[in-house]
N, C-alpha and C positions, 0 to 999 in steps of 0.2 A: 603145768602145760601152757603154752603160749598161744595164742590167740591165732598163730598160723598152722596150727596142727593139723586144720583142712586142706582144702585142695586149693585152697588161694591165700596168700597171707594177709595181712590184715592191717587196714592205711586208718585212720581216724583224723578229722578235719576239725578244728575244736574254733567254733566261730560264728555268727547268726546263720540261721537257716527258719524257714519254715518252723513255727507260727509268725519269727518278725520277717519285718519286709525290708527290701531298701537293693540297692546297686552289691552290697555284702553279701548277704544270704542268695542274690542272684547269682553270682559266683564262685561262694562254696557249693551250690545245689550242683551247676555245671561241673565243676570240677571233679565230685564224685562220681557222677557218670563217666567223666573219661578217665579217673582212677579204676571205676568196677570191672574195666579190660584186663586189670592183673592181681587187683583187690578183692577182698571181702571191705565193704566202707560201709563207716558210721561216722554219722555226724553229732559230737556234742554240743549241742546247741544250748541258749540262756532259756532257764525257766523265768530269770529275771535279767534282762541285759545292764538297763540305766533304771535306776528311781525316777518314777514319774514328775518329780520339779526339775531332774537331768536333762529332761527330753524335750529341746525345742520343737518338734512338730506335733501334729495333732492325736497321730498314735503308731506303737510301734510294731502294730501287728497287721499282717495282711489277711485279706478277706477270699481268696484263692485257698481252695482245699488242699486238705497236705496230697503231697506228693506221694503216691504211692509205690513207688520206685525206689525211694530212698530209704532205710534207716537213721530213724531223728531217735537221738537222745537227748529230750527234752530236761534236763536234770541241771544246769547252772548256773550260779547264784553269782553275781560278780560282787557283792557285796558283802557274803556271808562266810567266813573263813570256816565254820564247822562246815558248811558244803565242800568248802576247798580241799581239805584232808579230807572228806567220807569220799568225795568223788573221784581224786588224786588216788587214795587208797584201794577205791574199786578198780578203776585201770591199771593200776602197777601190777594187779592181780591177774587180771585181761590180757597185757603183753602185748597189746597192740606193736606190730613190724614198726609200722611208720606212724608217729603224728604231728602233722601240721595245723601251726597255732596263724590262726589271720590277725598280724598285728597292724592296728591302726592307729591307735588309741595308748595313752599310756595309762591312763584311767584303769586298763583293765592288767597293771603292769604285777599287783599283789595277788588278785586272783591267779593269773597264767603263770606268773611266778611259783609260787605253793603249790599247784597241781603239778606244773612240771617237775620238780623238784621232787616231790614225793613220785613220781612216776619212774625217775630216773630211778631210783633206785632196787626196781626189779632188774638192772642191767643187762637188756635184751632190747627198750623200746628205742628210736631214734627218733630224736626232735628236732623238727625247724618250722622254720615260719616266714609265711611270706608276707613281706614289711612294706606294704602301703604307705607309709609315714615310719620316719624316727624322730623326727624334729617336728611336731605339728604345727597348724598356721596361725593355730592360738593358742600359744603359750601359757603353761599354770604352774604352780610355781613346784605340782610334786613332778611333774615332765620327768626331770634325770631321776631321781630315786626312781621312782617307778619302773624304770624301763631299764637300770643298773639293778633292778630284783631279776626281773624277766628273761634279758637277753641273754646273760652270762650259762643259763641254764639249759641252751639250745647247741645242740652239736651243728644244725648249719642254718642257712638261710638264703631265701630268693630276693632279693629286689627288684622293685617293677619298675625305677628311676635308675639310671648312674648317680641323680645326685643321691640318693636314696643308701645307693652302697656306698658311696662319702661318709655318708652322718655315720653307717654302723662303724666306721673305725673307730668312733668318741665313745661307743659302745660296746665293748669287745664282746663276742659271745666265748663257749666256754675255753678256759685257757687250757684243755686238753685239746686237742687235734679237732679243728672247727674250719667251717668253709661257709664263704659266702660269693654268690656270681646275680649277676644281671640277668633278667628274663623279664621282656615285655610283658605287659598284660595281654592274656590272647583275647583272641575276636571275641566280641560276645553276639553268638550265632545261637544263640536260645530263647530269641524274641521273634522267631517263626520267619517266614519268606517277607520278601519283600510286596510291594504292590505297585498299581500305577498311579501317579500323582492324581490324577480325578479322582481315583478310589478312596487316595487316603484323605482329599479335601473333601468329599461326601462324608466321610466316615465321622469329621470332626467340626461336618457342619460351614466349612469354608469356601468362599467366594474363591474358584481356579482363576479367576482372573487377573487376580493380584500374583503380587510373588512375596515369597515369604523364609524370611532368616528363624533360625529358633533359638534359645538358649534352653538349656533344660540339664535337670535337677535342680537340688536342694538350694536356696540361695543364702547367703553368706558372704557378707563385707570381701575378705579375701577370694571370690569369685566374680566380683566387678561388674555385678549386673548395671552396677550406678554408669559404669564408665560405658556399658554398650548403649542405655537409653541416652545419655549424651551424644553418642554418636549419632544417635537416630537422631537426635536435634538437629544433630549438621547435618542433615541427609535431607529436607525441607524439598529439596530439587527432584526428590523420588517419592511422590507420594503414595504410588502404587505397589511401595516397599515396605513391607506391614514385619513387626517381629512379634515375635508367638516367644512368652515367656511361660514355660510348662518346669512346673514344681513348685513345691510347699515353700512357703517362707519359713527358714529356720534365726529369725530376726526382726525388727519390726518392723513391718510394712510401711506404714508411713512416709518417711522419709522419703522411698523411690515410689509412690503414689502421687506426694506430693512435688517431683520433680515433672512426672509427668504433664499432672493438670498444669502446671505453669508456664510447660513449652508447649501445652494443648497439640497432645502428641494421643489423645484418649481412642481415637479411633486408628491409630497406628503401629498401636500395643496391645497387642489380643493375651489377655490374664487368664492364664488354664493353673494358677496356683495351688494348686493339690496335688495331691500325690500319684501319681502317673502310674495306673496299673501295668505289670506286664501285657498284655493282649492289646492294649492302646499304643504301647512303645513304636510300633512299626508306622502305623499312622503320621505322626510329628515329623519321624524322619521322610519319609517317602512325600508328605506335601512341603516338605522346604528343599529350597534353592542350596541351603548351607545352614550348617549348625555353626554358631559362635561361642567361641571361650575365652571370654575378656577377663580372665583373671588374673591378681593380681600376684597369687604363688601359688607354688603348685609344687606338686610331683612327680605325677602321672593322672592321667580320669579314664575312667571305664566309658566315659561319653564319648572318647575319640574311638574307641575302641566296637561302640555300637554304630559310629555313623562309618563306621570300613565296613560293616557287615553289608548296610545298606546304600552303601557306596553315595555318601552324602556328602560332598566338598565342606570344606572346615576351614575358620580362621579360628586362630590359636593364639596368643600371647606368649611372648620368649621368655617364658619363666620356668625355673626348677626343670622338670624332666618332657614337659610339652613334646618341644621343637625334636625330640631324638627320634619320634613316632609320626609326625606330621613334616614331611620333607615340602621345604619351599617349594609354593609355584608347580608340585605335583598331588600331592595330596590334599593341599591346600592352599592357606595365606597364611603365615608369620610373620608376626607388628609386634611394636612396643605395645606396653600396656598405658596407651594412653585414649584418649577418646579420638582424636584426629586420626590418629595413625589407623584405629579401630576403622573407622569411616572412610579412610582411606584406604584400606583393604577390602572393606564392601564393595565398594564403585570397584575396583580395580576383577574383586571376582564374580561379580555378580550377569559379566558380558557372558551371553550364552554359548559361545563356543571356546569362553574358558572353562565355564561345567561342564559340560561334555569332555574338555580334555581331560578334566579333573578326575572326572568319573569311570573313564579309560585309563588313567594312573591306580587307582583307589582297586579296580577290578584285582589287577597284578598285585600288590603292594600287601591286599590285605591275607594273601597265601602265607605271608610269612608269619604268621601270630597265632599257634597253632595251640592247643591243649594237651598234644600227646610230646610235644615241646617241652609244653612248661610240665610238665609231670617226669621227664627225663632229667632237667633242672633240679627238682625235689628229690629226686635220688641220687641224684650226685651229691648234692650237700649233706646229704643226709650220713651220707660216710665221714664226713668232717675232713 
């Protein structure tokens, strides 16, 4: 008997959730909620995600209670292939209708590989995955093997880049009748209402007098934190122009510490380098002028995707899949990734009745990033 025997059939999301933390498991948690409108949903989540010398931050679990709304199946070992087949083996059993694999990572290309694989063969479930990365921004050298186990095994898939669906052509998934299409990443409207800029400059302790840019998440070479404190150097002209750096260093600090003190930029650079709980998230946005994303490749981020919520004006660098979600001069500012050009789109957005207009663009703009969307998407591919 298959897992849709009940009065709803049955989606399974196979990806971090609840106990780890991160921008991932914030968006499998959301996306079961708006699957459980035609679902029965479970989540299988890692009992072990990365080995603890894998994981550049400080830890990979969060400190928020589980969710009590979801079903979490805390059961998978991305390193342990007798998990792979006992687990594989208990789902082909199960029959789950649909399951969606969140691939980001090729790391986890032998695990996802061998579960699906074995899953497939109750000939009932339908698999796809939405593909965050297929080309990562740091290259290792099992990348292709890994992800030539993986992809071949899926009847379809979502991309959240155009360039994103590029890469799976180098990829093919299964040479039986397989589909893949484009679907932005939807809104992430599960970091609660918005606030008033006083509230959220009280809330995190800040002078409203100032005005304030932010960068935020994880930081990482390929995210160009180096290239926006640069631009804060050329910015000398604004002093009353403070950037709020919010998240973990996933690299060594140093370096961009030691940039700082050198352009004696310490009181200009507000360090919230930890890990940003959900319930803090509205905060950051709602007391900055403009979120920045000086990086230097990309694909897509779930950060533009948080400042539409909160209708936050964005400069963005013209790399990988940015620019397709952040329309020039409406939703934001689109530059090269260089530090001038970065600086030069500060000054250029930071005039208050460019935010405002920005803000008035972003209100409309962000209707279209929808989750009953992107779950339409997954069932289209899902027939291959």
């Amino acid at each position: 008997m298959s897992a849709s025997a009940g009065n709803k059939p049955m989606a399974v999301i196979v990806g971090p959730a609840h106990p780890l933390r991160g921008g991932l498991a914030t968006y499998n948690e959301r996306l079961a909620r708006e699957l459980a409108q035609q679902y029965q949903v479970r989540i299988l989540t890692f009992s072990l995600q990365y080995p603890g010398f894998l994981f550049p931050g400080q830890t990979q679990f969060s400190n928020d209670p589980k969710p009590s709304d979801l079903d979490l199946d805390v059961s998978l070992n991305s390193v342990n292939p007798l998990n792979w087949i006992r687990t594989g083996l208990r789902y082909r059993r199960l029959a789950p209708d649909l399951i969606i694999f969140r691939w980001w990572m090729p790391f986890f290309g032998p695990c996802f590989g061998t579960f699906a694989r074995i899953v497939r063969g109750n000939k009932h479930s339908h698999l796809v995955a939405i593909t965050d990365n297929i080309i990562p921004h740091e290259k290792r050298f099992f990348d292709k093997p890994f992800s030539r186990w993986f992809l071949p095994a899926l009847h379809g898939a979502v991309a959240m880049s155009k360039s994103v669906l590029l890469d799976l052509q180098e990829y093919p998934l299964s040479r039986k009748v397989a589909k893949a299409e484009y679907h932005p990443h939807p809104l992430y409207d599960n970091f609660g209402a918005g606030e008033s800029r006083e509230e959220a400059c009280t809330a995190l302790g800040l002078d409203p007098e100032y005005r304030y840019l932010l960068f935020f998440g994880f930081i990482r070479r390929y995210k160009g934190l180096d290239l926006l404190l640069e631009a804060m150097s050329l910015l000398k002209d604004h002093p009353h122009w403070k950037l709020i750096v919010a998240g973990e260093f996933y690299e060594e600090a140093e370096p961009y510490l030691d940039f700082i003190k050198q352009e004696g930029l310490q009181k200009r650079i507000l360090q919230h380098t930890h890990f940003i709980e959900n319930d803090d998230v509205r905060h950051y946005f709602c007391a900055s002028d403009c979120v920045v994303q000086p990086y230097r490749s990309a694909t897509q981020s779930g950060v533009s995707q948080i400042a539409y919520h909160f209708q936050t004006p964005m400069i963005i660098t013209d790399v990988g899949g940015l620019s397709e979600l952040v329309p020039h001069q409406k939703a934001g500012w689109v530059c090269q990734p260089h530090a001038a050009a970065i600086a030069n789109s500060i000054e250029a957005i930071m005039k208050p009745s460019v935010l405002a207009d920005i803000r008035q663009h972003l209100g409309e703009l962000k209707k279209g990033f929808s989750w009953a969307s992107m779950v339409k998407a997954l069932q289209r591919v899902a027939q291959g």
